[in-house]
N, C-alpha and C positions, 0 to 999 in steps of 0.2 A: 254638799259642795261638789259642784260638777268640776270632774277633771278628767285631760283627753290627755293621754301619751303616746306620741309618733315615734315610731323607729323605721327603719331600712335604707335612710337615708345612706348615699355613697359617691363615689369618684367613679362612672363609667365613660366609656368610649361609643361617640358617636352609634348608632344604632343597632346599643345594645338594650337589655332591661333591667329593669330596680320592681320592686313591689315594696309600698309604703303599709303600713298597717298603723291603727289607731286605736288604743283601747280606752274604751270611756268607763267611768264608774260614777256613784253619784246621784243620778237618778235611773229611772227605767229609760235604760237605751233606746227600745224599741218604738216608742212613742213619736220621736222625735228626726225630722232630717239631720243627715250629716252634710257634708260638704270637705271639697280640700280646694286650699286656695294656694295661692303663690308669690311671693314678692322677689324679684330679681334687684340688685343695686340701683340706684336711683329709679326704679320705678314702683308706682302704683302697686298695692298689691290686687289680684287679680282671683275670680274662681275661674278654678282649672275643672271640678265634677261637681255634681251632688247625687244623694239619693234620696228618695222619699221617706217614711216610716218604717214601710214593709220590703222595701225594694223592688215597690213593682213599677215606678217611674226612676228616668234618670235625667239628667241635664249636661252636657259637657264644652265647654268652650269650642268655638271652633277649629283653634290652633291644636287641639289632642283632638277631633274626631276621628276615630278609626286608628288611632292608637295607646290610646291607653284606655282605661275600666274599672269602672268604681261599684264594689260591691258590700255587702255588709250582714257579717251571721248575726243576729241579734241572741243567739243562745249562748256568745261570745262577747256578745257586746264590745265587738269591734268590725270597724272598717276599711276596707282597701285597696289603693290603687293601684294596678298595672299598669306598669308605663312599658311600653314596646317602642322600639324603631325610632329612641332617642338621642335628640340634635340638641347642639350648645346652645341654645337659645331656650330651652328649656332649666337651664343653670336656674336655681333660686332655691329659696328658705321654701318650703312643703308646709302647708300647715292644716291640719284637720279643726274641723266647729263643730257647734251643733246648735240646731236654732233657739231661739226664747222659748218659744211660743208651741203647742199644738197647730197643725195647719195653716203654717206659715208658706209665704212663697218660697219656698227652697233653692230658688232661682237668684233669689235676691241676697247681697252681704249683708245688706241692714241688718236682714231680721238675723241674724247670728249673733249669740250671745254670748258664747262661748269657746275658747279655743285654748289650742296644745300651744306647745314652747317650741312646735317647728322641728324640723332636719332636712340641712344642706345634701341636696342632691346639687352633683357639679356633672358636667358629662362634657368632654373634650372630644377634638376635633380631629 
């Protein structure tokens, strides 16, 4: 049974930083992409990173380019995002996945089969 547990979630001020972390167990971490997505009140939820198997490709919305970073020790079998130089419009529920499948598009939510229970990252003005 795959399971991902997010912590770091918090209360910061406008363009400060948070680091989200994700630990998976369950199967081999390392096979597999992660991904952190986000869903803010009445909207869509949304991916915010991913990263490949090895972390040698990444992916990141355009709204985080160049400030936040998604990385992942697989000797740890977990994952994590930097957020820097964050604005209230990044307010939402954080939530780490992992895909179904081997060499899946990592790009894509579909192929994600798996996820955390989330933590509320709020960042004020």
């Amino acid at each position: 049974q795959v399971q991902l547990v997010e912590s770091g979630g918090g209360l910061v001020q406008a363009g400060g930083s948070l680091r989200l972390s994700c630990a998976a167990s369950g199967r081999t971490f390392s096979r597999y992409a992660m991904g952190w997505f986000r869903q803010a009140p009445g909207k869509a939820r949304e991916i915010v990173a991913a990263v490949t198997s090895n972390g040698g490709s990444t992916y990141y919305a355009d709204s985080v380019k160049g400030r936040f970073t998604i990385s992942r020790d697989n000797a740890k079998n977990t994952v994590y995002l930097q957020m820097n130089s964050l604005k209230p419009e990044d307010t939402a529920v954080y939530s780490c996945a992992t895909t179904r499948a081997l060499f899946s598009d990592y790009t894509q939510e579909n192929n994600y089969a798996y996820w955390g229970q989330g933590t509320q990252v709020t960042v004020s003005s």
